[in-house]
C-alpha positions as CSV (number, residue, x, y, z in Angstrom):
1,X,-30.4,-61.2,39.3
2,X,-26.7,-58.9,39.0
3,X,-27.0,-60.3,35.6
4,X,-30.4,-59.6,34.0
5,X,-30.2,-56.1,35.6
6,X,-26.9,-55.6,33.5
7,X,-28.6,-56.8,30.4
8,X,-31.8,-54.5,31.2
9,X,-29.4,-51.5,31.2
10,X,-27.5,-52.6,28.0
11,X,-30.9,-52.8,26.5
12,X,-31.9,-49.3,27.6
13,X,-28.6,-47.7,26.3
14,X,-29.5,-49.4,22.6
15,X,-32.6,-48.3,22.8
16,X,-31.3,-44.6,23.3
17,X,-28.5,-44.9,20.4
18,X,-30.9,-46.4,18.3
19,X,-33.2,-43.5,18.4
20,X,-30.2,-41.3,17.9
21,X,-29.1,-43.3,15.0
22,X,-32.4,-43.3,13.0
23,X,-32.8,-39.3,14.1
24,X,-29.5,-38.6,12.9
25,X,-30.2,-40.6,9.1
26,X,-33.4,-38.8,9.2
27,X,-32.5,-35.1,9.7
28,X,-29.2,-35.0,8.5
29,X,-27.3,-35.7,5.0
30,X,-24.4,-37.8,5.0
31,X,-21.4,-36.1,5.9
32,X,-17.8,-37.4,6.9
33,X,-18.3,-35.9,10.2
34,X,-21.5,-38.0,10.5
35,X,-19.9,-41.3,9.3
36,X,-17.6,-40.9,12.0
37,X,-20.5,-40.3,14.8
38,X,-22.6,-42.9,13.1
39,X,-19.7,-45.3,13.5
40,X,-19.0,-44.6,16.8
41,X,-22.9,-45.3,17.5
42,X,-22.5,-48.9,15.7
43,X,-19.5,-50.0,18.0
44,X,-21.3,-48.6,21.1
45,X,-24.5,-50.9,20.2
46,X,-22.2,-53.4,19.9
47,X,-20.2,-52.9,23.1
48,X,-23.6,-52.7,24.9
49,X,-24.4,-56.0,23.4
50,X,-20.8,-57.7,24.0
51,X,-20.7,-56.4,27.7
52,X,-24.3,-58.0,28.4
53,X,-23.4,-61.4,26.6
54,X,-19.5,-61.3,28.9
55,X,-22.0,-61.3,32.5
56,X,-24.4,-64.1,30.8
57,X,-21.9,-66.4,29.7
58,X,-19.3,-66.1,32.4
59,X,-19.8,-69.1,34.9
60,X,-22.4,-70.9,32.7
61,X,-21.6,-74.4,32.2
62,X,-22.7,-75.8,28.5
63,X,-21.0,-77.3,25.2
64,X,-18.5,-74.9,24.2
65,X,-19.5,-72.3,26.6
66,X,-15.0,-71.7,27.7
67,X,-14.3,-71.1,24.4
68,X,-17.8,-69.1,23.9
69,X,-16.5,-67.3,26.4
70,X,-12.8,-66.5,25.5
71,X,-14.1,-65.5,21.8
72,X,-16.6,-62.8,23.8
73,X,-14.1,-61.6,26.3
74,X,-11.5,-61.2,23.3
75,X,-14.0,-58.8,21.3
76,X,-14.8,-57.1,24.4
77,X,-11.2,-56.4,24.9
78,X,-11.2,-55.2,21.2
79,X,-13.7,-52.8,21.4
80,X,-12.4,-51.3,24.9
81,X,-9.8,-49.6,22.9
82,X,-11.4,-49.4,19.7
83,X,-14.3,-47.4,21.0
84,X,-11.7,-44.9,22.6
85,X,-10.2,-44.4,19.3
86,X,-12.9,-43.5,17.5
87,X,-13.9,-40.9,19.5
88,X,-10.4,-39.8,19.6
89,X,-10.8,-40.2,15.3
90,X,-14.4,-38.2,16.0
91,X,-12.6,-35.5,17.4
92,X,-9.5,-34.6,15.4
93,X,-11.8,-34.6,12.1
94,X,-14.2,-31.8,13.9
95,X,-11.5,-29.9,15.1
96,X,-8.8,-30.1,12.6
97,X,-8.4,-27.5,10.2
98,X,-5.0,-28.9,9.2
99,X,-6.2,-31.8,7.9
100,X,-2.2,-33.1,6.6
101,X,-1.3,-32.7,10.3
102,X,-4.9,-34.8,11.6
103,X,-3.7,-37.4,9.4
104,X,-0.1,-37.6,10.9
105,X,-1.8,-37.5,14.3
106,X,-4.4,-40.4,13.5
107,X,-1.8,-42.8,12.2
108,X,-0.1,-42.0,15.5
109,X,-2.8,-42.8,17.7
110,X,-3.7,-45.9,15.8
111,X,-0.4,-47.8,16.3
112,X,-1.3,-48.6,20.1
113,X,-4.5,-50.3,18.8
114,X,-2.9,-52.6,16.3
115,X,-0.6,-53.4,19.2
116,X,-3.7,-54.1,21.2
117,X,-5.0,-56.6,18.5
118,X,-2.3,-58.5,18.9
119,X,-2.2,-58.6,22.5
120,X,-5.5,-59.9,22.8
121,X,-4.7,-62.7,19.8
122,X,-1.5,-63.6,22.2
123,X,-4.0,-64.0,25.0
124,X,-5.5,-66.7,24.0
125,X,-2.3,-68.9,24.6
126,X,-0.4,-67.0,27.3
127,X,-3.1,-65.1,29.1
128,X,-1.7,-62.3,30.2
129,X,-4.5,-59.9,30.1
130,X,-7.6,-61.8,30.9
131,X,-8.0,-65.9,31.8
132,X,-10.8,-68.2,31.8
133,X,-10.5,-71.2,34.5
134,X,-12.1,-75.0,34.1
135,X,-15.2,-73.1,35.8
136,X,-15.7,-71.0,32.7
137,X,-15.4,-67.6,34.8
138,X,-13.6,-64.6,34.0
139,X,-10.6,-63.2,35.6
140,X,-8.3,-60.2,34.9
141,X,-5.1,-60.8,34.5
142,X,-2.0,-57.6,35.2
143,X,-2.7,-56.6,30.8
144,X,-5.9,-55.6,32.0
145,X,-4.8,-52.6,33.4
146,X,-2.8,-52.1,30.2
147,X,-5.6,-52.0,28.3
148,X,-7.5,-49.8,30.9
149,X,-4.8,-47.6,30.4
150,X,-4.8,-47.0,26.6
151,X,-8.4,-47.0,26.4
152,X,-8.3,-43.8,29.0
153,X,-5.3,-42.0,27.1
154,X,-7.2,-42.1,24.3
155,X,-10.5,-40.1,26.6
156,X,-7.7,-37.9,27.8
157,X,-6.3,-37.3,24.6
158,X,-9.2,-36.1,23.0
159,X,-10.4,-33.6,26.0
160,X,-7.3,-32.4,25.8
161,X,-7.3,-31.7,21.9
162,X,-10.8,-30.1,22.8
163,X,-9.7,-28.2,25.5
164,X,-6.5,-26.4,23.9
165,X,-9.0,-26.0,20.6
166,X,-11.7,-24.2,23.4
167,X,-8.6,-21.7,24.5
168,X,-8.1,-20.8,20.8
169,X,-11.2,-20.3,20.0
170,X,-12.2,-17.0,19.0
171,X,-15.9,-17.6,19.1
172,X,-18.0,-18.5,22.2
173,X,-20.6,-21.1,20.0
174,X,-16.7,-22.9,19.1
175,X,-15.7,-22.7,22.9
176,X,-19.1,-24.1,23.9
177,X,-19.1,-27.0,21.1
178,X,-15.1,-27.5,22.2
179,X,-16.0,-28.2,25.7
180,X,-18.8,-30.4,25.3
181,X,-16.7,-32.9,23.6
182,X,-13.8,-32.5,26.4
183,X,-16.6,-33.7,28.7
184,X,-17.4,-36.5,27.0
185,X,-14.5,-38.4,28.9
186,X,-16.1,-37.5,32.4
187,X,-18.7,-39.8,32.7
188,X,-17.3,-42.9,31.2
189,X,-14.0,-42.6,32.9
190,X,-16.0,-42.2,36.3
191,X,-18.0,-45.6,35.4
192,X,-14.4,-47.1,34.5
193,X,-12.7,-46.3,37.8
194,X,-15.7,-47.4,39.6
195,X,-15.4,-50.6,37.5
196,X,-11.7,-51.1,38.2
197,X,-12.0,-50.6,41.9
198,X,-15.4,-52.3,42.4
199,X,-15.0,-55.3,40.3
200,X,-18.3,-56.6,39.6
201,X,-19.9,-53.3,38.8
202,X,-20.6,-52.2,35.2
203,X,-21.3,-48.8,34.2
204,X,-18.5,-47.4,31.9
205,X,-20.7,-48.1,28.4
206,X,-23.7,-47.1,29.7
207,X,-22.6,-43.9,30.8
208,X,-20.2,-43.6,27.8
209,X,-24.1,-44.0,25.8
210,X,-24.9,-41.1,27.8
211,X,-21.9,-38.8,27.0
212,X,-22.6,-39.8,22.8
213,X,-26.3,-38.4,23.8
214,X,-25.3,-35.3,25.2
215,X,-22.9,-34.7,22.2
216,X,-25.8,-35.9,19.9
217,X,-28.1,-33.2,21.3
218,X,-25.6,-30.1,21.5
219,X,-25.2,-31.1,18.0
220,X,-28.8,-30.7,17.2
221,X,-29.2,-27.5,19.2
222,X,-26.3,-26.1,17.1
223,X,-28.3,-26.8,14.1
224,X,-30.7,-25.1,14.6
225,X,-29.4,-21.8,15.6
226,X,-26.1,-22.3,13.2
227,X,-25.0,-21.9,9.8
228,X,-23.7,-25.9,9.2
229,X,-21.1,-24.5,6.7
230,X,-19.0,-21.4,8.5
231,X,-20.6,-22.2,12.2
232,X,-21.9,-18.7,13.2
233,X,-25.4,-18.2,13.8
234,X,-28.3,-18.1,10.9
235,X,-30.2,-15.7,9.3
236,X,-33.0,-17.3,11.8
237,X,-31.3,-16.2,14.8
238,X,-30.2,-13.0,13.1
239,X,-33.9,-12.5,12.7
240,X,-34.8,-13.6,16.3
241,X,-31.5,-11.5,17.7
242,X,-32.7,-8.0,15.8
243,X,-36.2,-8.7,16.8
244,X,-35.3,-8.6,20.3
245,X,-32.9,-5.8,20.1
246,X,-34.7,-3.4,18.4
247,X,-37.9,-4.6,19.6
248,X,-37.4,-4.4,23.6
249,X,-34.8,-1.5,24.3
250,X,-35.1,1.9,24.6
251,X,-33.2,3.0,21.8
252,X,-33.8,7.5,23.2
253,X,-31.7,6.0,26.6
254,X,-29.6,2.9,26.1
255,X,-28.4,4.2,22.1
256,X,-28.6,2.8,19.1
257,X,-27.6,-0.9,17.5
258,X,-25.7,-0.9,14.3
259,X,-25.6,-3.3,11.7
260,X,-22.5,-4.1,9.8
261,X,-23.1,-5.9,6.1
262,X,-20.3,-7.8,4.7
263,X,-19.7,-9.4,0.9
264,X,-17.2,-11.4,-0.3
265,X,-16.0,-9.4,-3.4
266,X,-15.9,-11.8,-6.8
267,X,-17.2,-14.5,-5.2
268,X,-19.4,-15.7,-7.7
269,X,-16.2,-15.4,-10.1
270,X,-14.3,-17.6,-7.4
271,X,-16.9,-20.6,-7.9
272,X,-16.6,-20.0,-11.8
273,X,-13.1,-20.5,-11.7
274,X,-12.2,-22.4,-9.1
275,X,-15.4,-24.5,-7.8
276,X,-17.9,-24.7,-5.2
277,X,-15.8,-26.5,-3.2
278,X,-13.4,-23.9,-3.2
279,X,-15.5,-21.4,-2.4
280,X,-17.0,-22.4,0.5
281,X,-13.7,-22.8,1.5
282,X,-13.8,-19.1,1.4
283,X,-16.9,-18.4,2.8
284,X,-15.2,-20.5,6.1
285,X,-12.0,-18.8,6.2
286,X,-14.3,-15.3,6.0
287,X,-16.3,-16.7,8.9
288,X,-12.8,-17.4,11.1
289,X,-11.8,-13.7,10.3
290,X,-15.0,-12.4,11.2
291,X,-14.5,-14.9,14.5
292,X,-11.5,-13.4,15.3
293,X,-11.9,-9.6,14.8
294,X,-15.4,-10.2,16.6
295,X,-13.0,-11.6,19.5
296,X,-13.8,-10.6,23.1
297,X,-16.4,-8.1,22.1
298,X,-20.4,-8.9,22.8
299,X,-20.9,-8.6,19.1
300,X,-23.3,-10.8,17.0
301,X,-22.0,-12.6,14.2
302,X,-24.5,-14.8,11.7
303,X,-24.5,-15.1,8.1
304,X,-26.9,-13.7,6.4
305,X,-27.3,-15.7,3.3
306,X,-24.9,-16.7,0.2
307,X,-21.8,-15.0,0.5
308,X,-23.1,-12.3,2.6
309,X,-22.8,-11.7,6.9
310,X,-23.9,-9.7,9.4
311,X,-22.1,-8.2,12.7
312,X,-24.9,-6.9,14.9
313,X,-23.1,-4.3,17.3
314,X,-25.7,-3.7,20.8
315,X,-26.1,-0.4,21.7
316,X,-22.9,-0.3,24.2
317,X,-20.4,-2.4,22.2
318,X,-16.9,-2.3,23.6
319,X,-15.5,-1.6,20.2
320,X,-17.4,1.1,17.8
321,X,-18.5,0.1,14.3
322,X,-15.2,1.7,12.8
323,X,-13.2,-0.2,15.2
324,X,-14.9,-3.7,14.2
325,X,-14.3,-2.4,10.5
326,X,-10.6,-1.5,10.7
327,X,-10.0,-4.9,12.7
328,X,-12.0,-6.4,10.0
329,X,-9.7,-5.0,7.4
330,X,-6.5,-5.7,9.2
331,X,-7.2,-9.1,9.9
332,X,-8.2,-9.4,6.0
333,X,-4.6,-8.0,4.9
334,X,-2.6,-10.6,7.5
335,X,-4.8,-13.5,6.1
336,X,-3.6,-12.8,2.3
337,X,-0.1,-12.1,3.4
338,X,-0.4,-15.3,4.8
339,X,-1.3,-17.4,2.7
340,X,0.2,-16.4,-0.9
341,X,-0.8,-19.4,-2.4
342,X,-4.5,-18.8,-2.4
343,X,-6.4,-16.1,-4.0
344,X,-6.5,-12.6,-2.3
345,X,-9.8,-12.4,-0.1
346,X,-11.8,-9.5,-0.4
347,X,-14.7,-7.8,1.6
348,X,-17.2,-4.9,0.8
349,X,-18.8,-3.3,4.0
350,X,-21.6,-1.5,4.7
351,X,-23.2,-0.3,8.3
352,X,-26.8,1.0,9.4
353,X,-27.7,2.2,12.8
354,X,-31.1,1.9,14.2
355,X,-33.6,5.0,13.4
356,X,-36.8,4.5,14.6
357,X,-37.3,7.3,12.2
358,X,-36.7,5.8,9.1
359,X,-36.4,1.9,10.7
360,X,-40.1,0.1,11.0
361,X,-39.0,-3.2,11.8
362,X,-35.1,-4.7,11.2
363,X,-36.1,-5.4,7.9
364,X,-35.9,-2.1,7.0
365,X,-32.5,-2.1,8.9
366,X,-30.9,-4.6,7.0
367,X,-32.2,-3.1,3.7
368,X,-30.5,-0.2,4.6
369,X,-27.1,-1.4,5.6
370,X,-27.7,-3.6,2.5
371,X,-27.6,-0.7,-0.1
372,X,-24.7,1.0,1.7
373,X,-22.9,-2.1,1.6
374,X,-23.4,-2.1,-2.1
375,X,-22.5,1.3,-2.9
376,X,-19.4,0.8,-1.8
377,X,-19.0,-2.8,-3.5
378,X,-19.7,-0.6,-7.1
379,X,-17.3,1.8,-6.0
380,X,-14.2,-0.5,-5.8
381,X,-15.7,-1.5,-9.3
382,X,-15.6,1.8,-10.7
383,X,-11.9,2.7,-9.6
């Protein structure tokens, strides 16, 4: 009965990272990032599947069925640290923006997983981590709690990652995104311990199926408020955020919200000369300045289309539109001083306050910060 409920559960999990999978080839285009989730998907259907075929085998008596057995328990071991890493792989390629340094890190972390291939090819002749008696039934051996081990240092090392990437943050979508993947360990590790003390009780992979859900959907409600390239909100929330500003305060009492235009100057010059690719390497590393002036302030950050953004200040921001410009600028300077090997970044910027004079709707706003923004763009050209 212990058994078929087992299998009823695996099934249920497949069944919710199947849907996943098909949503995510459906809405999504193929990105790295998604190869890496995608994969991770594959070896938990297969996990689910292994783990429901180690409690129908185990004790069975038929032709072949010990050495049926030993082959299932050995890919079961296999994918108890595999799955691990690739989350641990999932996580260094979201966060990473050194990506010489990610690659140092990933050949670091996968050096304990060829050693756990081999381990579980010695174990068929010396049977230190798992053993199979005459009976054909399962029993852990002391390497189990080896491989326990590394499969949690992997969980611990990626919430880890995610929390010191949270603390650096400078942006409350990144913090939010950051912690949701230093989660991720909870519930699997909670099904684990419960496994390693009650042995006889499975709930680590279903509950790891759960985590890859919750992931899954942050992911898609990032999508559709975010910008997939530079991560700050869209024009669609823009929209939605001036809407309700402008739309639902008294402007007369609370004051007035100001919007702040920024361009990246030559930027269609930059995909000339150097490429696409380049360029919206730019349009990231604008974002992350943007990010970081916009730091600790209530201020709303989206991008407004091509190379252009938006800062929405509310009418009681803690800094006032000339502060957010100067820190703007400042940060611009220390990124080119920085980085002498890439070419200079630079930013035309415009503001509007609300006048429910002149302003209609935010529309009229935007237009408005728009042409200032411009003005001074052609007057950087002139001099």
């Amino acid at each position: 009965m212990q058994d078929v409920l087992y299998v009823e559960i695996s099934a249920l999990g497949i069944i919710l990272l199947l849907i996943v999978l098909l949503t995510q080839r459906e809405v999504n285009g193929i990105s790295a990032a998604q190869r890496r989730f995608n994969s991770l998907i594959f070896m938990m259907m297969l996990m689910l599947v292994v783990d429901a075929a180690c409690w129908l085998i185990d004790g069975t008596r038929f032709l072949f069925a010990r050495e049926l057995n030993y082959a299932v328990e050995s890919f079961y071991y296999v994918l108890h640290v595999l799955l691990p890493f690739l989350w641990a792989l999932f996580v260094e390629g979201a966060l990473s923006t050194d990506l010489k340094a990610a690659k140092q890190r990933v050949f670091i972390l996968a050096l304990p997983l060829v050693a756990a291939f081999v381990a579980v090819i010695l174990n068929i002749r010396y049977e230190f981590v798992f053993s199979i008696d005459t009976q054909n039934v399962y029993h852990r051996e002391s390497g189990f709690y080896v491989f326990a081990a590394l499969s949690y240092s992997y969980l611990v090392y990626s919430s880890i990652r995610a929390l010191i990437k949270a603390r650096q943050a400078a942006w409350v979508d990144d913090r939010r995104r950051c912690y949701t993947m230093a989660f991720f360990a909870v519930l699997p590790s909670l099904g684990g311990l419960i496994q390693l003390f009650f042995y006889g009780v499975s709930l680590n992979w279903i509950l790891a199926s759960v985590s890859i859900l919750l992931v899954y959907i942050d992911t898609q409600n990032r999508q559709i408020s975010t910008d997939p390239l530079t991560g700050v909100n869209n024009r669609r929330e823009l929209g939605k955020f001036l809407l309700r500003e402008t739309g639902e305060r008294d402007q007369a009492r609370s004051g007035a919200v100001t919007l702040i235009m920024i361009d990246v100057d030559d930027f269609k010059q930059i995909n000339d000369n150097y490429g696409h690719f380049y360029g919206d390497g730019v349009l990231i590393n604008v974002a992350e300045i943007l990010k970081t002036s916009c730091k600790n302030s209530n201020a709303f950050l989206a991008r407004y289309g091509g190379d252009e953004f938006c800062i929405v200040l509310p009418p009681t921001p803690e800094m006032d539109v000339e502060q957010i410009i100067a820190q703007v600028q400042a940060n611009v300077s220390d990124w080119n001083a920085s980085h002498p090997d890439r070419k200079s970044i630079g930013l035309s910027i415009g503001f509007a306050e609300w006048d429910p004079q002149l302003d209609k709707s935010y529309e009229t706003l935007i237009s408005r910060a728009d042409v200032r923004m411009y003005e001074i763009k052609n007057a950087k050209k002139r001099t």
